[in-house]
N, C-alpha and C positions, 0 to 999 in steps of 0.2 A: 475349539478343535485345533489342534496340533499336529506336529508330523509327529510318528513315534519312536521312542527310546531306543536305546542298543539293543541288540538280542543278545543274550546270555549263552557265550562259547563254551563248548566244551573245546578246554584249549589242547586235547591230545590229539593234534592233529594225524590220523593213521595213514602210512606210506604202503602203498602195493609197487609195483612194477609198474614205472611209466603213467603213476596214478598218484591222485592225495583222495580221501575222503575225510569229511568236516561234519559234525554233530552242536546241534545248538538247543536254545528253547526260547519262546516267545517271549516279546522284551517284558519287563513290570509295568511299564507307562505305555500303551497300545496311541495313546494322542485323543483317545474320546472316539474312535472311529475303530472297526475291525480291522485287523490287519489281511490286508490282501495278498500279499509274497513274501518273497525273500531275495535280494539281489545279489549274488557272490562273484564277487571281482576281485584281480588281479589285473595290477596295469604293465608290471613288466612281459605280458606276453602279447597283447591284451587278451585279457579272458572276458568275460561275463554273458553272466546264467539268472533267469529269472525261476523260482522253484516256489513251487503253492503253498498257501499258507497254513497247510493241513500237513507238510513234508517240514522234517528237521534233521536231514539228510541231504549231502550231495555227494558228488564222486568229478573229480578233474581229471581227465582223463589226456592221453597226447602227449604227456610231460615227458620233460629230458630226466634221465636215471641222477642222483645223483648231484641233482641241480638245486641252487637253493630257492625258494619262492614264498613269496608272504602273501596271501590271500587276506580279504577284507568282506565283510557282509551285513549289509541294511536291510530292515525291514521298511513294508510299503505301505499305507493306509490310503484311503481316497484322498489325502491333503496332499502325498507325495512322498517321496523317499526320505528315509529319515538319515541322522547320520552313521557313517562305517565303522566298525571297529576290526582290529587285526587279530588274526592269528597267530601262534606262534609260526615264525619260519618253520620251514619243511623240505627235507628234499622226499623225491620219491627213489622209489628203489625197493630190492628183496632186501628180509632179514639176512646178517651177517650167515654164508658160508662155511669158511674159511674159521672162524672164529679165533680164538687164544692159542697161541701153542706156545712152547716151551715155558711151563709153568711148574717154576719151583718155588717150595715152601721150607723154610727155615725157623725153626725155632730158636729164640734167643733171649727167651729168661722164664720163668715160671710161669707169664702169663702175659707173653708177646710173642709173636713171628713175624717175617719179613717175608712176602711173596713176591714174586716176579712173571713177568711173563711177556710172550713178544706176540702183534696184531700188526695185520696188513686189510686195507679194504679191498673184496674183493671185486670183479667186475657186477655193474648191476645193483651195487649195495647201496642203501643208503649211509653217509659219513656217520659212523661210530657218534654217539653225543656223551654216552656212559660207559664205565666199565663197572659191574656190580659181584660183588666179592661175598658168594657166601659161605659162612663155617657151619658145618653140622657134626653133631656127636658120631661117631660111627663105629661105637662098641655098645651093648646091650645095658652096660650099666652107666652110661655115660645119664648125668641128671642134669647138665645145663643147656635150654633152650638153642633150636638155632638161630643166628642172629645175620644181618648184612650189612656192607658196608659200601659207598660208593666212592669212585674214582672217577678224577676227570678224564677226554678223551686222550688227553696226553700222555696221559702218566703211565707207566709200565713195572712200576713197582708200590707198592703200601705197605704200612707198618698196623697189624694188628694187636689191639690188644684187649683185656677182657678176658682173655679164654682161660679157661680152668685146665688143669691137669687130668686130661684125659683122650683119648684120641679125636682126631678130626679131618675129615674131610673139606679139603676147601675145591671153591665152584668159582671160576671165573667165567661172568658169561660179556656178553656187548649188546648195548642198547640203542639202537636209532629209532629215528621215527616210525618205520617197517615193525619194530616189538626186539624181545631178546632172542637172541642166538640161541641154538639148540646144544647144550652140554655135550660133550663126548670123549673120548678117554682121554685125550690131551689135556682136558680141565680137573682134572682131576686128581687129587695127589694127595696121599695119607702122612702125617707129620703125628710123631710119638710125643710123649708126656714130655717135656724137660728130665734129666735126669731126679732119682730121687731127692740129691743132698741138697738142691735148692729150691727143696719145699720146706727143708726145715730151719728155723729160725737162727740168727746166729753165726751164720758163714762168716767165715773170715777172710778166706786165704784157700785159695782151690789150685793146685799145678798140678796137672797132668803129664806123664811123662811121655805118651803116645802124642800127644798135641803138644810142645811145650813153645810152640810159638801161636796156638790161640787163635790157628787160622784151618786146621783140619788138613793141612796140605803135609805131604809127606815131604820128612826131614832126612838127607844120608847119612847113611853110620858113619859116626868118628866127628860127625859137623859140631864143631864149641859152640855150646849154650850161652850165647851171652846172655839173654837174656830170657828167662823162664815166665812166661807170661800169666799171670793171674786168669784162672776163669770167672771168680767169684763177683761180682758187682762193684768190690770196691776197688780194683784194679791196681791191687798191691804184686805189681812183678819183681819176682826176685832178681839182682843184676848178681851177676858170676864173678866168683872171686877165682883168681885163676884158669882154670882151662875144662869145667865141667861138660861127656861129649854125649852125643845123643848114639845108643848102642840099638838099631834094628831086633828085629824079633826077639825080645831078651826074655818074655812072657807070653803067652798064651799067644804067640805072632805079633804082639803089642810092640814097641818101645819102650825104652828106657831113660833114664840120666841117669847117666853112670858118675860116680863122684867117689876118688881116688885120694889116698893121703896129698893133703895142701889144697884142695878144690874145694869150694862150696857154691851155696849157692843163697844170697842175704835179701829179703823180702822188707822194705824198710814198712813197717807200722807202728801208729803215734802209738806215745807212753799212755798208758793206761786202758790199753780196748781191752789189756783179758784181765783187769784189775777182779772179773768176777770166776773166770777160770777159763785154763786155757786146754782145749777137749782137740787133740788131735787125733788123726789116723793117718797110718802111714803103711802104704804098701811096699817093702823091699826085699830084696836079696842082699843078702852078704856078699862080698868076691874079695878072690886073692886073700893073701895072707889076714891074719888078725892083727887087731891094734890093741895097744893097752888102754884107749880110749875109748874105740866107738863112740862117736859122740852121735849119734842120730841126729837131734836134732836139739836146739837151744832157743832161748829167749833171749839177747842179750842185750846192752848199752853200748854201744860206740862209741863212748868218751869216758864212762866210769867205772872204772873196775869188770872190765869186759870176762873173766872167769869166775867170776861168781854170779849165784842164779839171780838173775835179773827178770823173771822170778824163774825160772826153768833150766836147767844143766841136764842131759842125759848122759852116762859112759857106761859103757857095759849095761852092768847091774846094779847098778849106781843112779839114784833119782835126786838133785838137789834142788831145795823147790825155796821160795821166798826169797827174801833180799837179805844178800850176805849168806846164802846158803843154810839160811837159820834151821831147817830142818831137811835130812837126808836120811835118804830110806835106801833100801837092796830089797832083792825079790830072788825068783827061783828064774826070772827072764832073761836071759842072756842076749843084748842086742847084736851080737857076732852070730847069725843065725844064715844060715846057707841056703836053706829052704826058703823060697819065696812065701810070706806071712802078709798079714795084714794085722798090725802091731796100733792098740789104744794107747793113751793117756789121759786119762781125764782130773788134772789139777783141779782141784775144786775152792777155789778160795771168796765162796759166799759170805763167811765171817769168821773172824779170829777161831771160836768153839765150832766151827764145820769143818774147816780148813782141813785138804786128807785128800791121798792118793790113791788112785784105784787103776788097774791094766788088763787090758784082755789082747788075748792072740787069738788069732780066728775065730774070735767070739767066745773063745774060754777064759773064763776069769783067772788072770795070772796069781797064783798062792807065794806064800814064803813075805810076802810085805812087812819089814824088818824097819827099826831104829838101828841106823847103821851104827850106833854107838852102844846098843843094849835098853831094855827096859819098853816104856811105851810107847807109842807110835807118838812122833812128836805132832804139834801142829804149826802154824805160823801165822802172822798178820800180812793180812792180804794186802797186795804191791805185785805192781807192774812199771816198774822205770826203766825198763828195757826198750828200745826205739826199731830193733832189728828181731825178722825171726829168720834163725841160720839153719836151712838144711846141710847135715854133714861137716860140720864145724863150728865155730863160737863166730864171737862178734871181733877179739885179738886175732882172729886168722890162724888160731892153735886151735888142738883136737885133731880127730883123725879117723876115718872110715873108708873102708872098700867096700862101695854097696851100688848096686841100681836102684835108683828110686823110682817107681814106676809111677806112683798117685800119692801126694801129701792133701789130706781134706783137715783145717783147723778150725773151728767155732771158738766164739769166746764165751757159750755158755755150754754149760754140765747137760748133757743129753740123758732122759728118759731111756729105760732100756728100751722101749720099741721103734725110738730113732736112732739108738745105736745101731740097732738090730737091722733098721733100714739101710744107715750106711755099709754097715757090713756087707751086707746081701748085697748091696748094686756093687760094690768092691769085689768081692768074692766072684760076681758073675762076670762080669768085667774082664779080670784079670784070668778066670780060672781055676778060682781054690774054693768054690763053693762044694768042693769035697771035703775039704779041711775046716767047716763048720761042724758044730757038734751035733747029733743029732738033738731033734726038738729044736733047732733052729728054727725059726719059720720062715728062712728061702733057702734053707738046706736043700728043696727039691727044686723049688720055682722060685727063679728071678723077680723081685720087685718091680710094681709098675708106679 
């Protein structure tokens, strides 16, 4: 005969007000004798309680709120008390109050967000051990499960990720030894899909012309753009060649970058990302006088042979596409356009035999696509040794346009009509010209989510 084994804790110790309660089960090894009690002690108060061997239950009552305590518990057989084992620390106290407040949610790429939020304990509480962070669907068609995440007590912001493209509600609750806090509207906050164009493969190069510092903070009219800051992932900002400025409400209350003969604006990306084509959209206005250039926009080289297509040249009506200008084309589009547009490009240079240009304005497929020399559409072998892409002028700091730029979005591959069709639509809602899509569009009526 023996003393007997530990008894088997339920280690979740539960906190009341001024109380702890503790849950156990009889040890595996009794010592060859029935067990006769239970002995539950604490030496920092001193505590101890003797509880029947048929009870696997206590309650500690008297306690300071708040306080920390580690309780211990033996079982008894007629040989004698065996040895103690612990519980986890505990303080006692109510569930959190007070709870999370000021909880914001940020979305910051297809499938991450950053949340925030500020916690104070209230009187009576038990000290916070958890913070638990959960995201749920909260639209009818959302298909991906809710899921949770923890934080420690410190922390006041996490970086999620996982989430799919579609709405979400996040829940920040607090966890002590008392259970979780009780949600309420300050926990709560609805965060929208990421924009469309970075769902679709391919981004290159995203500037915004309402954000073009990449911070969401409003910029004053007439303020020089030095620098045009990338939204896309790969963090290709364009640096300002001269004095490009940021023009207030120039679009649906939007912003702009306004960009004036001798201004640009140069995005340096390595030689060969659009070796397979280079698919831009571009929202602008035309202003002030015409040029005999317009150059919109260029591919170029910064060390060789800066005016010719390296692979891309725009001017007017004029498209010069490959290395050395090898093949150039006209259209019926005139880039000196007054009317705020949402103006395609889709270079395609998949392989020598595909190699070919194609244009759409507000989603209408621009006509007239001409060999500016006569005869058949030419093609070209594919090349990109161009290191700069130039909004509004070349890579020589020649060319020339009076335009606001409002949003430039570039892929380096050939878009499917139904992610054109996507860009378009969040462009068009965006800015305001989802009137100027044609009908049978499919967000001629309703904006993309």
């Amino acid at each position: 005969m023996s003393l007997p084994g530990l008894p088997r804790l339920n280690y979740r110790v539960k906190a009341t007000s001024n109380a702890l309660e503790f849950w156990w089960q009889a040890p595996l090894n009794d010592g060859g004798k029935a067990i006769t009690g239970y002995n539950l002690w604490c030496s920092s108060i001193p505590y101890s309680t003797i509880i029947g061997s048929s009870t696997f239950y206590a309650k500690a009552s008297s306690l300071t709120n708040s306080q920390d305590y580690v309780f211990q518990l033996a079982a008894i057989n007629t040989v004698g008390t065996g040895a103690f084992t612990n519980y986890q620390i505990a303080q006692p106290g109510i569930i959190s109050q007070s709870g999370v407040s000021n909880l914001t949610v940020a979305a910051t790429g297809p499938t991450t967000a950053t949340t925030s939020w500020t916690f104070s304990n209230g009187a009576n509480e038990a000290t916070n051990k958890f913070f638990a962070i959960t995201m749920y669907p909260s639209s009818p068609s959302a298909t991906i499960s809710t899921f949770r995440v923890a934080a420690y007590p410190n922390q006041r912001s996490a970086i999620i990720s996982g989430l799919s493209t579609t709405y979400y509600t996040f829940m920040v609750q607090t966890i002590n030894d008392a259970g979780w806090s009780f949600p309420n509207v300050s926990t709560l906050t609805l965060i929208t899909p990421p924009p469309p164009i970075t769902r679709i493969s391919g981004l290159t190069l995203w500037l915004d012309g309402n954000d073009p510092l990449g911070t969401g903070a409003a910029v004053s009219n007439g303020t020089v753009i030095t620098t045009w800051y990338d939204k896309s992932p790969n963090g290709y900002n364009a640096a300002a060649y001269n004095s490009p400025t940021l023009t207030t409400n120039s679009l649906n209350s939007l912003s702009g970058v306004s960009i004036t003969a001798g201004n640009s604006s140069k995005s340096s990306i390595p030689a060969g990302t659009f070796i397979s084509a280079i698919n831009a959209f571009i929202v602008y206005k035309s202003t002030g006088a015409n040029n005999t250039s317009n150059t919109i926009i260029t591919r170029g080289n910064s060390v060789t042979n800066p005016n010719l297509g390296n692979p891309l040249d725009i001017q007017t009506n004029l498209y010069l596409c490959g290395l050395g200008n090898a093949a150039q084309f006209t259209s019926n589009y005139n880039c000196y356009n007054t009317s705020a547009s949402i103006f395609n490009i889709n270079m395609n240079q998949a392989s020598l035999a595909t190699s070919n240009l194609t244009l759409f304005s507000n989603g209408i497929a621009v006509t007239g696509i001409a060999n500016r020399f006569g005869g058949a559409l030419p093609t070209w072998t594919p090349s990109d040794i161009g290191n700069l892409f130039i909004i509004g002028g070349r890579a020589d700091n020649g060319g020339n346009i009076n335009a606001n730029y409002h949003e430039v979005v570039v892929f380096n591959t050939t878009l499917g009509t139904s992610d054109r069709q996507l860009v378009e639509g969040y462009l068009a809602w965006k800015w305001g010209l989802q009137g100027s899509l044609p009908g049978g569009h499919p967000y001629k009526s309703v904006a993309p989510t």
